[in-house]
C-alpha positions as semicolon CSV with decimal commas, in nm:
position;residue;x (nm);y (nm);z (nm)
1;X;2,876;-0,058;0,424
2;X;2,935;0,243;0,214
3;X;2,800;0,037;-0,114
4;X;2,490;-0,083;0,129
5;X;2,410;0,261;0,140
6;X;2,484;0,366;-0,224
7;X;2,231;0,043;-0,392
8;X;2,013;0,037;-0,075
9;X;1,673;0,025;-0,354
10;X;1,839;-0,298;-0,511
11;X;1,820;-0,467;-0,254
12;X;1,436;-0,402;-0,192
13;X;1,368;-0,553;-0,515
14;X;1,239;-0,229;-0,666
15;X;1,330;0,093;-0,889
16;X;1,226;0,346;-1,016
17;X;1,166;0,223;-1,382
18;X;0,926;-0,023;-1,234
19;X;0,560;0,024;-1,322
20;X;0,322;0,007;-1,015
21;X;-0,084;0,053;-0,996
22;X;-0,314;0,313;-0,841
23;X;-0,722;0,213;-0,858
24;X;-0,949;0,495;-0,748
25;X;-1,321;0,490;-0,752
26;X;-1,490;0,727;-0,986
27;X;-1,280;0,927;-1,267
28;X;-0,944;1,101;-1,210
29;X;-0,943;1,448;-1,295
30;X;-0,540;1,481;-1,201
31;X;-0,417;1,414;-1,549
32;X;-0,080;1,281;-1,620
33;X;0,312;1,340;-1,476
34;X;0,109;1,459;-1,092
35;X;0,133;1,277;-0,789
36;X;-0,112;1,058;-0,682
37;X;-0,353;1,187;-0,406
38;X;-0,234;1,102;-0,027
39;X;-0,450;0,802;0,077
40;X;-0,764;0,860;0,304
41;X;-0,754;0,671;0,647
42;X;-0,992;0,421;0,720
43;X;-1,127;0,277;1,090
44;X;-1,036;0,523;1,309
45;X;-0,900;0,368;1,632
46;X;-0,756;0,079;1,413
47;X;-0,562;0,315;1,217
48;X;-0,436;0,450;1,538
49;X;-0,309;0,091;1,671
50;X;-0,152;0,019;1,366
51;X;0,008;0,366;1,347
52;X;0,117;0,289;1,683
53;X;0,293;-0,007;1,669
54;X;0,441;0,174;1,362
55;X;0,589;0,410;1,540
56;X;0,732;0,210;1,850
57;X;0,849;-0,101;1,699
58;X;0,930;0,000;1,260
59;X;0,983;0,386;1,290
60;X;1,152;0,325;0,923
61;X;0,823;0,152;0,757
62;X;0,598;0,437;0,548
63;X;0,272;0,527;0,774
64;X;-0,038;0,460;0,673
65;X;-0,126;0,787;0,765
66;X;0,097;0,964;0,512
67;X;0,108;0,735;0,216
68;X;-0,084;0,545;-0,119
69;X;-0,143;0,267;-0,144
70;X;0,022;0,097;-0,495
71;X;0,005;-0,273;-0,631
72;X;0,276;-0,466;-0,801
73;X;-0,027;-0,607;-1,027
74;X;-0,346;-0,627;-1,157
75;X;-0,380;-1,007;-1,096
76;X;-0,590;-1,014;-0,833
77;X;-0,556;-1,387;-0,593
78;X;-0,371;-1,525;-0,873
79;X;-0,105;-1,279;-0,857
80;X;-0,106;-1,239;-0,452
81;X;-0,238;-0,907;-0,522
82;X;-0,477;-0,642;-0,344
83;X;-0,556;-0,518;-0,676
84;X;-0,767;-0,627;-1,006
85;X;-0,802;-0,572;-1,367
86;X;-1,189;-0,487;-1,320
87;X;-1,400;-0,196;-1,417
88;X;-1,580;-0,187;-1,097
89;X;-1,523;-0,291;-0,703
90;X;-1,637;-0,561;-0,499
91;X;-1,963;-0,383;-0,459
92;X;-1,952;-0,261;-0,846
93;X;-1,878;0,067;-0,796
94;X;-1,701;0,225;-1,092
95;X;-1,273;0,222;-1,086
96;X;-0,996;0,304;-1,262
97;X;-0,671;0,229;-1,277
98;X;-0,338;0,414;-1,357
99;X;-0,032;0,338;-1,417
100;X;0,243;0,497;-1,168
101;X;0,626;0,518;-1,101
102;X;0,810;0,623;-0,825
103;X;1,082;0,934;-0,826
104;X;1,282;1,068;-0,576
105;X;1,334;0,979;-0,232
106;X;1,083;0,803;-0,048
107;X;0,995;0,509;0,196
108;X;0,845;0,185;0,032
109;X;0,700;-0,109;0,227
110;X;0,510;-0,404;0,030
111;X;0,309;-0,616;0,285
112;X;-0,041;-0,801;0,278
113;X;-0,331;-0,658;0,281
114;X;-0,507;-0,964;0,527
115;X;-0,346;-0,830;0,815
116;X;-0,521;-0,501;0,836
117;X;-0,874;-0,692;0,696
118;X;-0,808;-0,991;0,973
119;X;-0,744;-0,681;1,226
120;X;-1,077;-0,518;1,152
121;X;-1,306;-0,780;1,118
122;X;-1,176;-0,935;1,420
123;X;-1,251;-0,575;1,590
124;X;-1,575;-0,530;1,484
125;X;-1,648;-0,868;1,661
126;X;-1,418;-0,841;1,953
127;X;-1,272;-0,496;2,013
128;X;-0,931;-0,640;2,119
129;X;-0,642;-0,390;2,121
130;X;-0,379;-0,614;2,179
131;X;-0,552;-0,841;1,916
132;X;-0,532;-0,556;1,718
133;X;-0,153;-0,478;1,793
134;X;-0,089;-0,861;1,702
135;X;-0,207;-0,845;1,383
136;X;-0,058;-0,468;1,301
137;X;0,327;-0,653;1,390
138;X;0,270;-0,925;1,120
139;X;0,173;-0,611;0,894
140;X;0,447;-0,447;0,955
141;X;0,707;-0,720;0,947
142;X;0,519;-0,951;0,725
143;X;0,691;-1,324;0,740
144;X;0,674;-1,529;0,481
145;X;0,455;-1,566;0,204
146;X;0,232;-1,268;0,114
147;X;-0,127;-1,379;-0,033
148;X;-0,243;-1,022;-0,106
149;X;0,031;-0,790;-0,158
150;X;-0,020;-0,390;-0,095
151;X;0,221;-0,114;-0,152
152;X;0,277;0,131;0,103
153;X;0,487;0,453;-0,041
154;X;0,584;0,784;0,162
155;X;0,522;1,092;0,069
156;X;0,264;1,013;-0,175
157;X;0,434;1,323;-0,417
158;X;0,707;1,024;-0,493
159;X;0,419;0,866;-0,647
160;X;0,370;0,970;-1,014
161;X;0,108;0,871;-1,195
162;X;0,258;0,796;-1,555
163;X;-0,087;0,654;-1,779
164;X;-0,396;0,528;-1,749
165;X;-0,436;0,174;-1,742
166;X;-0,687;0,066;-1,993
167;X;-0,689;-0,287;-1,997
């Protein structure tokens, strides 16, 4: 148990030599070796539900509420990523990119991205709580295969951003 303990990051398949990616809209005016700024929540009541279920059922998962939002790639649906080696968004908005690594102690949870999109879309329809609690479990304690893989780190200062990612 003690070694559990000890090597408890190699066993999440991560360290802190590993590169991850940042994409913000518009240009950074951080610079280099600073954390990467705390994510902004999104849908309101959604983000409650899914902070919710955070709380009662995986109190040890980052919250969405306190965290960024990092990518293992840049590959897009090819690489069962959230993010893309583009120059601009979905709606071709400007973006860029940065390279970031991870120091000191923090909480790190890699899930897909669908849940939350399945969760709002579905809302917007059919403003369903427990619908909306159904889909924030599978986020939380994703099974199986994940098609569009987000990074969810806590506190964002463990997020460093190391370069800029120029493609």
């Amino acid at each position: 148990m003690k070694l559990l303990f000890e090597n408890w990051r190699g066993y999440l398949n991560e360290d802190e030599n590993t590169i991850y990616y940042w994409r913000t809209k518009g240009a950074w005016k951080g610079g280099l070796g600073v954390p990467v700024p705390k994510a902004i929540p999104r849908e309101t009541k959604i983000e409650e539900i899914f902070e919710e279920v955070r709380r009662t059922k995986f109190p040890d998962r980052p919250s969405r509420l306190n965290c960024v939002f990092l990518c293992e790639n840049l590959q897009g649906w090819s690489g069962k990523s959230f993010c893309r080696d583009e120059k601009k968004d979905l709606y071709g908005n400007p973006v860029e990119t940065y390279k970031v690594s991870l120091q000191g102690n923090y909480k790190f949870h890699k899930t897909d991205a669908e849940y939350w999109t399945e969760a709002r879309m579905r809302y917007d329809k059919n403003p369903d709580e427990e619908m909306v609690k159904s889909w924030a479990e599978s986020y939380w304690d994703p099974k199986g295969s994940i098609n569009l893989g987000e990074i969810l780190v806590e506190p964002p200062e463990a997020a460093i951003i190391v370069g800029k990612y120029e493609g």
